[in-house]
C-alpha positions as CSV (number, residue, x, y, z in Angstrom):
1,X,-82.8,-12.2,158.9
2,X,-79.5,-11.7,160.4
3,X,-77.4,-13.1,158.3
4,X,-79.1,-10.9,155.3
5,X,-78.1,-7.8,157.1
6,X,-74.6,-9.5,157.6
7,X,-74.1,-9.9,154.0
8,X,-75.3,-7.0,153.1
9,X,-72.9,-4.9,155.4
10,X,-70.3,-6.6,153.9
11,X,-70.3,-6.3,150.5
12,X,-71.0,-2.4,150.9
13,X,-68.2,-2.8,153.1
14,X,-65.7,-4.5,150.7
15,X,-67.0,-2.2,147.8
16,X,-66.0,0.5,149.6
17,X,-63.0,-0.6,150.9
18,X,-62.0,-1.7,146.9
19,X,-63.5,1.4,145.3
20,X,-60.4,3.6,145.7
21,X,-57.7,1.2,143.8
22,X,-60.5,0.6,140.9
23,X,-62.6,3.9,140.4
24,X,-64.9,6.1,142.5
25,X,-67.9,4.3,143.5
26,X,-71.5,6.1,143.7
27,X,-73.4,4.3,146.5
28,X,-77.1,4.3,147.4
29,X,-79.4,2.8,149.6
30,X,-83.6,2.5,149.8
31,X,-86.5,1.0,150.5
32,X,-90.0,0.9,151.5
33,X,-91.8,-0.5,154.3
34,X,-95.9,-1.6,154.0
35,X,-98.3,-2.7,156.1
36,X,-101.9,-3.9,155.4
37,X,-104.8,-3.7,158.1
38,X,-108.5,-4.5,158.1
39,X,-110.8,-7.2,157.3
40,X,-111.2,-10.8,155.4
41,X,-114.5,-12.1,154.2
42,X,-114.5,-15.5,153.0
43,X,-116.7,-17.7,151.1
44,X,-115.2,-21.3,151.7
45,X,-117.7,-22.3,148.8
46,X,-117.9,-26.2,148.7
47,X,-114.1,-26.7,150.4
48,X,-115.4,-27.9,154.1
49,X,-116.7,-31.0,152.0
50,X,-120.2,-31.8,153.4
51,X,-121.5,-34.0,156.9
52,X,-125.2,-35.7,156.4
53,X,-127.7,-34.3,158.8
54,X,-126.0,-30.5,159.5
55,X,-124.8,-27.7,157.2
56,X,-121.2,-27.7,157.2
57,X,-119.6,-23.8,157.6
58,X,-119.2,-22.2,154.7
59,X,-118.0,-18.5,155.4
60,X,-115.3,-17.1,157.5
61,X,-114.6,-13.3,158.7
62,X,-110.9,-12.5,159.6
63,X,-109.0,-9.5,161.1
64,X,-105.5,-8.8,159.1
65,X,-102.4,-6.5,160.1
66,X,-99.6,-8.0,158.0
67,X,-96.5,-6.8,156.7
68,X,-97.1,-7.7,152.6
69,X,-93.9,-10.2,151.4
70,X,-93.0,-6.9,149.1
71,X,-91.3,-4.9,151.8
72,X,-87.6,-4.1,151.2
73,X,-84.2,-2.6,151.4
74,X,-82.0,-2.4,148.8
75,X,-78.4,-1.4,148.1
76,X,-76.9,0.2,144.8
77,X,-73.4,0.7,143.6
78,X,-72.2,2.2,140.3
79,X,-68.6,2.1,139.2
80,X,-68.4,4.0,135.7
81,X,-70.6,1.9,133.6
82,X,-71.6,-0.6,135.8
83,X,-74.1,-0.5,138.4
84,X,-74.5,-3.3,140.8
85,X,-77.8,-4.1,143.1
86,X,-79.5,-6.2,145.6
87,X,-82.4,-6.1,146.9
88,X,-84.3,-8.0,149.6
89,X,-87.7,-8.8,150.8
90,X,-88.7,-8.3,154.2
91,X,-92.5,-9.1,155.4
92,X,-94.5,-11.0,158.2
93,X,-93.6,-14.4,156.3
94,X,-90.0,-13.5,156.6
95,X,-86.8,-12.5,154.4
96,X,-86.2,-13.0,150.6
97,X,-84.0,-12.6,148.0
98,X,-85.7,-9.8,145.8
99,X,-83.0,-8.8,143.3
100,X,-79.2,-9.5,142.4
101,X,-77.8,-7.9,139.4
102,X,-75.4,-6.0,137.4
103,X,-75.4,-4.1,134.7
104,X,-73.2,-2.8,132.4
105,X,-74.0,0.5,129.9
106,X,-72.5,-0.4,126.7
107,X,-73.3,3.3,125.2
108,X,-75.0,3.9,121.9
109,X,-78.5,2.5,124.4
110,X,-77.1,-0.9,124.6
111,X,-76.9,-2.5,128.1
112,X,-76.2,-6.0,129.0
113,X,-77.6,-7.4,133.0
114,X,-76.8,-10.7,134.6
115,X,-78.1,-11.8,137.4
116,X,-81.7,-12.3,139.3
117,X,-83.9,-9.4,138.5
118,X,-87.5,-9.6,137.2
119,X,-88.5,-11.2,133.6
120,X,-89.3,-9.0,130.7
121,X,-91.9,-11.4,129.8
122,X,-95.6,-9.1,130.5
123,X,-94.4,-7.0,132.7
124,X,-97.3,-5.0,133.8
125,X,-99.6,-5.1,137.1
126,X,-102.9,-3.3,138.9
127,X,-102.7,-1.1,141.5
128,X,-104.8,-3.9,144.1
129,X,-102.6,-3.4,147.4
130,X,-104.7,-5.8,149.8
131,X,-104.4,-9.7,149.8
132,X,-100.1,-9.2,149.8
133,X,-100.1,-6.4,147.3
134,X,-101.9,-9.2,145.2
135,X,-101.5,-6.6,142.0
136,X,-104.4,-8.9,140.1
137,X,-101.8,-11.9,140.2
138,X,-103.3,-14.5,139.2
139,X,-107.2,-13.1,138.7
140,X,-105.6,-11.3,135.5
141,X,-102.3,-10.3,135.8
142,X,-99.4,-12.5,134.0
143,X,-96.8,-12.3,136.1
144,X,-93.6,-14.3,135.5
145,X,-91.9,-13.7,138.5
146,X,-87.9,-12.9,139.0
147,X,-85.5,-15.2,137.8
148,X,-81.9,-15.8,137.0
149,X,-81.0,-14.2,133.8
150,X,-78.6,-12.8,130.7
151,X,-80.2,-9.9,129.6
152,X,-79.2,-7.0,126.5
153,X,-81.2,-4.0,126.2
154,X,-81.4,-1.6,123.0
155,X,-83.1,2.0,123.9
156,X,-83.9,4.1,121.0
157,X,-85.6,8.0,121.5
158,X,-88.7,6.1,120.2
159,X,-88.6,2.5,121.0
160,X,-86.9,-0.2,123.2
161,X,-85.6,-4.2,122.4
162,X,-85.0,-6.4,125.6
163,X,-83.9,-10.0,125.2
164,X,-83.2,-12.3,127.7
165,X,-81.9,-16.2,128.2
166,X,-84.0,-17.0,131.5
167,X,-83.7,-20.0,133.3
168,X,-86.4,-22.5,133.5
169,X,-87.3,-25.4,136.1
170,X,-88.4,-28.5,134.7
171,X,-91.4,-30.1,136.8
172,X,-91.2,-33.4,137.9
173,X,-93.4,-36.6,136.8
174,X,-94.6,-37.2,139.7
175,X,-96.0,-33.3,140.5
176,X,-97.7,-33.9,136.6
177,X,-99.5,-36.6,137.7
178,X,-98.1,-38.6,135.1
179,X,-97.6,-42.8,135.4
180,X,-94.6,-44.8,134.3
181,X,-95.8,-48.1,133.3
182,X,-94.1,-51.8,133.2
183,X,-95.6,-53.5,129.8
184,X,-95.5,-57.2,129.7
185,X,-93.6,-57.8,126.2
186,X,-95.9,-61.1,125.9
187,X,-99.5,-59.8,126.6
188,X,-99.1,-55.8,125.9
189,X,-100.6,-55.1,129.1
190,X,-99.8,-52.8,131.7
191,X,-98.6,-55.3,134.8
192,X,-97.3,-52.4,137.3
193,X,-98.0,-48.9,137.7
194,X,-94.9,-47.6,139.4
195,X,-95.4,-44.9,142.4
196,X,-92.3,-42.6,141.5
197,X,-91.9,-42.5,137.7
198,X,-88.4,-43.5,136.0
199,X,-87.7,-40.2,134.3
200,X,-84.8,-38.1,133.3
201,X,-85.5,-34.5,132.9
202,X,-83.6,-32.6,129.7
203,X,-83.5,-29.2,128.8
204,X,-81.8,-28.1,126.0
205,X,-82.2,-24.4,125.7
206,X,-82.8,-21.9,128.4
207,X,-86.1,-20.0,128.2
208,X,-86.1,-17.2,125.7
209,X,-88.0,-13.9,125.9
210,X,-88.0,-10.9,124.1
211,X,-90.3,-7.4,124.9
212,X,-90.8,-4.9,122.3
213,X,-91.8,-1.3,123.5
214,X,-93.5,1.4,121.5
215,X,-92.6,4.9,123.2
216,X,-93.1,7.1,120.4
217,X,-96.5,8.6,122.0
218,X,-96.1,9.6,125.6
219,X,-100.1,9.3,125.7
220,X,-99.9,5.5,124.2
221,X,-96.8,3.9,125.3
222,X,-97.3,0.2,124.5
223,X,-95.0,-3.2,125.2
224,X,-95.4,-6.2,123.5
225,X,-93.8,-9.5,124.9
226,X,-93.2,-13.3,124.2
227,X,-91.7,-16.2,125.8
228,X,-90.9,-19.8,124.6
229,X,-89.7,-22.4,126.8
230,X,-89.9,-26.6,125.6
231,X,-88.3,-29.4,128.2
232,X,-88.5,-33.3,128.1
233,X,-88.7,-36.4,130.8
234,X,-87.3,-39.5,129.0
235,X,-88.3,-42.5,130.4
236,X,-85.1,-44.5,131.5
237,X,-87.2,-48.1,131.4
238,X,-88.1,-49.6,128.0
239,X,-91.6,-49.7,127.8
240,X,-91.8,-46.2,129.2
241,X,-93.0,-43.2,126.8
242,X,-91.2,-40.2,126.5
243,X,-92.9,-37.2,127.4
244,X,-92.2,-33.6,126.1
245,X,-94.3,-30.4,126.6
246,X,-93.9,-26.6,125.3
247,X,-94.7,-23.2,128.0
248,X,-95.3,-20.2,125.2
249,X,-97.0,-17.1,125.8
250,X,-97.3,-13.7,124.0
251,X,-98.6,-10.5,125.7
252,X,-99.7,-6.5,125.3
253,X,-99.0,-4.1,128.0
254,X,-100.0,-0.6,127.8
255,X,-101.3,2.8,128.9
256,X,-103.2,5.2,128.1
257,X,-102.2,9.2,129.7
258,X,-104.5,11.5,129.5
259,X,-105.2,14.5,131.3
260,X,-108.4,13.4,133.7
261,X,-107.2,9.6,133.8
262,X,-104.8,7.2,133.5
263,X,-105.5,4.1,131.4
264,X,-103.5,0.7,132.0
265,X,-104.4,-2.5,130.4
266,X,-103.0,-6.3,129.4
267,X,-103.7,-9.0,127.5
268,X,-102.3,-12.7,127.3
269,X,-102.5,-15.8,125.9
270,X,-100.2,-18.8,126.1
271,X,-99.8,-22.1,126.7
272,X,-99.1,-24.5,129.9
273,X,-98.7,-21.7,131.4
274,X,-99.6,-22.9,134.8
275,X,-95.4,-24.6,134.7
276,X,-94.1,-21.5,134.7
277,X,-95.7,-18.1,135.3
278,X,-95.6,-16.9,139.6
279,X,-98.3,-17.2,141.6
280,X,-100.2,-17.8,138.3
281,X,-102.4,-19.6,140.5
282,X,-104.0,-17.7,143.6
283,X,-106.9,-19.9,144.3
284,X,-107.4,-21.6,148.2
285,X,-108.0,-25.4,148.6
286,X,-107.3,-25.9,144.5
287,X,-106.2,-29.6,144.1
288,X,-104.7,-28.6,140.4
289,X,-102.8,-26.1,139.2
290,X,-104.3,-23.3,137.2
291,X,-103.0,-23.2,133.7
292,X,-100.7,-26.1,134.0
293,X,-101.3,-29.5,131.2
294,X,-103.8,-32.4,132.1
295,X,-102.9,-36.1,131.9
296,X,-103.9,-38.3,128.9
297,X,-106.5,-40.8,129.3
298,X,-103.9,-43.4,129.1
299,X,-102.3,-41.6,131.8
300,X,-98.5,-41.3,130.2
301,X,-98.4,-38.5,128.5
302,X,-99.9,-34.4,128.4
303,X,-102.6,-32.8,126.6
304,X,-101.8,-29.4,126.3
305,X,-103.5,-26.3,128.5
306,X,-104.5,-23.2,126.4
307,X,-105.1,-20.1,128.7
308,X,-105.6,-16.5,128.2
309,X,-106.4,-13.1,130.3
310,X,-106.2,-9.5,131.2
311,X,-107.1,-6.7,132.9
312,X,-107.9,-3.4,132.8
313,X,-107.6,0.1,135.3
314,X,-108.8,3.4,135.5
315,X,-106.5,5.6,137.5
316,X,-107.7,9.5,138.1
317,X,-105.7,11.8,139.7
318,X,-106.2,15.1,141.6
319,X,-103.3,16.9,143.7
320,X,-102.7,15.0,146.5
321,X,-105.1,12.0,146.0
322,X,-105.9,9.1,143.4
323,X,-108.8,7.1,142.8
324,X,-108.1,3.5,141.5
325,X,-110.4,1.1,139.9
326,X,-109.7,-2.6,138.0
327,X,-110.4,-5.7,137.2
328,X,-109.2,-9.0,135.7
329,X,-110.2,-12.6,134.4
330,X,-108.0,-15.4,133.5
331,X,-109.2,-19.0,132.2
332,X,-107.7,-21.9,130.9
333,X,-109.2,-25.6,129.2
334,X,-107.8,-28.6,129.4
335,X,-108.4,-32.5,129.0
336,X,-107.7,-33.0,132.6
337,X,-108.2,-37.1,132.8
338,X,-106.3,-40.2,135.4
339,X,-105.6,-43.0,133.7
340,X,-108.6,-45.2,132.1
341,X,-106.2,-47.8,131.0
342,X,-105.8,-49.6,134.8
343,X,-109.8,-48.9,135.2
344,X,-109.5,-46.7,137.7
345,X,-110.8,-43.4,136.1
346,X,-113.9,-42.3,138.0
347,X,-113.1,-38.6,138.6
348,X,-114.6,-36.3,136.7
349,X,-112.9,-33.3,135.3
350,X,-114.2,-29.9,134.4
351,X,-112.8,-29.0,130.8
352,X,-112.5,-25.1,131.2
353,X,-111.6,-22.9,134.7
354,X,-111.6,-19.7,135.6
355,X,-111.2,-17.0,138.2
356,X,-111.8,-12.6,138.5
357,X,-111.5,-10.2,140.7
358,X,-111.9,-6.2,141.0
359,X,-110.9,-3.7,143.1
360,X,-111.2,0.2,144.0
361,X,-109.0,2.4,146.2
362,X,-108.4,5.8,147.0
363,X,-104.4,7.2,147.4
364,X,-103.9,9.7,150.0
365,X,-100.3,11.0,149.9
366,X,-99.8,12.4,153.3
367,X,-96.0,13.2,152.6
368,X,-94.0,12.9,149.6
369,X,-92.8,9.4,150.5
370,X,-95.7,8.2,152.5
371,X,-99.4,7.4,152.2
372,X,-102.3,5.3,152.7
373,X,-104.9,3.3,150.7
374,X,-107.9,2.7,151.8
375,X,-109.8,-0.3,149.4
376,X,-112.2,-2.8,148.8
377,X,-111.0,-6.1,146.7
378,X,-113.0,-8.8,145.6
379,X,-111.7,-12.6,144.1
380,X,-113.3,-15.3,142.5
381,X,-111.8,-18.6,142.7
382,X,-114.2,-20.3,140.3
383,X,-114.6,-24.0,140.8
384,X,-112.2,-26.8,141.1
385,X,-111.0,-29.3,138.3
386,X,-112.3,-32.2,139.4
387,X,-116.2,-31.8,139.6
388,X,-116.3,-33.9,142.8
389,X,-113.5,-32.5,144.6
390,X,-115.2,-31.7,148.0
391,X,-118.2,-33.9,147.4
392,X,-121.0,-35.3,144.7
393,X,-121.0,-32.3,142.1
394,X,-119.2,-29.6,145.1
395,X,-116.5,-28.1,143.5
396,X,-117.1,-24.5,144.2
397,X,-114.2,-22.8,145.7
398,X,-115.2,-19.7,147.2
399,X,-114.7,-16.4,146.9
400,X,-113.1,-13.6,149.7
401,X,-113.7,-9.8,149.7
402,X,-111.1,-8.1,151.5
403,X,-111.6,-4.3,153.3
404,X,-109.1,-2.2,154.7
405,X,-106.1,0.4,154.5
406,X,-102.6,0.0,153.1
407,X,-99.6,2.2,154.6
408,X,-96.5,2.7,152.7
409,X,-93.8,4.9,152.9
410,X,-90.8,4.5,150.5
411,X,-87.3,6.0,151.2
């Protein structure tokens, strides 16, 4: 943590100390620290496997008082047109890298950013502040995280064009699940199943997303969103099959203002997303990833993962308080199958997952820059891919409710 304040000091410290020979500098610091207290209810569902003769555990109460990961301090800097900023996370799991950008105003509402800032691609969240400021990630929410990026913007009175090159990390073979076989040029047969698979990963665009946004209502303000992404392992022995795979997606983000209530909503639909999208998958004890491709029967090569989601809130506000309700589901199929072709395929897979969750709170602004939350949240994880994952047909992985205030003042 040190050495983030270190660095911080002293690049506001050398932009100061430059600003006079270059221009006058406008500079700005902020924040806002959060705090989340109360109580955990777990249902471990099938995940403490099961012991002949007893009943195994299956539900687990917890006390919480946590700094959430999205605590922060941040610095800002503007030089004419260009504004520079960094940002950094601060919570009970430590410090992060939030933001690092610039950006420059072209004028005429074109803007071009560099740096590590959040992705364009469905860029919308709840209001759920317990379980981290979860925000319905992953029970809902697509979120795509922050990344490195080359961004322009367009702004129009009525509408808005962002598009943006995004970087993109390949996964390896291994964390697929996917096997590199030796084939015996005289018998056709598989002879070795190597441990770590001979593969070269290639990418040869970065990923490219592009957001649309409809402002020409104030009381229907709509964004629309897509993102396209394809990479390839090439197998470096002969023998070995190359294997390629696509992450796409396309989303809606909007709300709805009206006088009594406040109206925000998503919906998504993509594919493999499980490669790419942050914390797409929330669920405890999981021994796949949400979203992400399953292996062939023949165990070389992906079948493709089809998902889709949403979620919905109702926001109404009074003077000094604001009640908040939501939900969100997510599910995704897949052909999730180990390889038949060595004999050795005696897991079973479910074809389709899914998980939920809801929430209600109630805002209490006590000042202008600081107030509590009280709510109630409740997830479901749904069940596990592989049908026997914690036992003979136990695949259920549990649910948690979560009850309790969030603090948060912003400066």
């Amino acid at each position: 943590m040190k050495k983030i304040f270190v660095l911080a000091a002293a690049a506001v410290f050398v932009l100061g100390m430059t600003a006079p020979s270059w221009a006058v500098a406008e500079f700005a610091i902020g924040g806002s620290v959060r705090l989340d207290a109360g109580w955990q209810f777990s249902d471990l569902g099938d995940s403490q496997g099961f012991t002949a003769g007893r009943a195994n555990e299956d539900s687990q109460t917890q006390f919480f008082l946590v700094n959430p990961g999205n605590g922060r301090i941040n610095f800002k800097a503007t030089v004419g047109d260009v504004t520079g900023f960094m940002e950094f996370a601060m919570g009970s799991t430590g410090v992060s890298t939030r933001h690092i950008y610039a950006s420059w105003d072209m004028g005429g509402g074109s803007s071009l950013l560099f740096g590590h800032t959040w992705s364009v691609m469905a860029f919308g969240f709840t209001d759920m502040r317990l379980a981290d400021d979860l925000a319905s990630i992953g029970y809902g929410c697509l979120y795509f995280g922050r990344v490195p990026q080359l961004r322009y913007t367009y702004a129009a009175d009525t509408w808005n064009l962002k598009v943006a090159l995004e970087n993109f990390t390949v996964p390896s073979a291994s964390s697929l699940g996917i096997q590199d076989y030796e084939i015996d040029p005289l018998t056709g047969q598989v002879t070795t199943t190597i441990v770590t698979p001979n593969f070269v990963s290639e990418t040869y665009i970065p990923a490219l997303t592009a957001a649309v946004g409809i402002t020409a209502s104030e009381m229907f303000p709509v964004t629309v969103s897509g993102y396209y992404q394809q990479w390839d392992l090439k197998g470096i022995k002969p023998g070995t099959k190359d294997v390629g795979a696509s992450v796409y997606a396309a989303a809606i983000d909007g709300r709805v203002n009206l006088d009594f209530m406040k109206i925000v909503y998503e919906g998504w639909w993509g594919n493999n997303l499980g490669l790419r999208a942050n914390s797409f998958d929330g669920r405890p004890n999981a021994t796949t990833v949400f979203g992400a491709p399953g292996v062939t029967v023949a165990g070389n090569d992906l079948n493709d993962c089809r998902s889709w989601g949403g979620f919905i809130e109702l926001s109404f506000p009074f003077e000094t308080v604001a009640l908040n309700l939501g939900g969100g589901y997510q599910t995704a199929s897949v052909e999730q199958k180990p390889s038949a072709k060595l004999g050795t395929d005696t897991v079973r897979y479910e074809s389709d997952l899914s998980t939920y969750g809801f929430f209600i709170n109630v805002l209490y602004n006590l000042t202008d820059n600081f107030y509590i939350q009280p709510e109630i949240t409740y997830l479901d994880h749904g069940s596990d891919a592989n049908k026997d994952a914690f036992g003979t047909g136990k695949n259920d992985l549990g649910s948690d409710i979560y009850a309790g205030i969030h603090f948060q003042a912003d400066f």
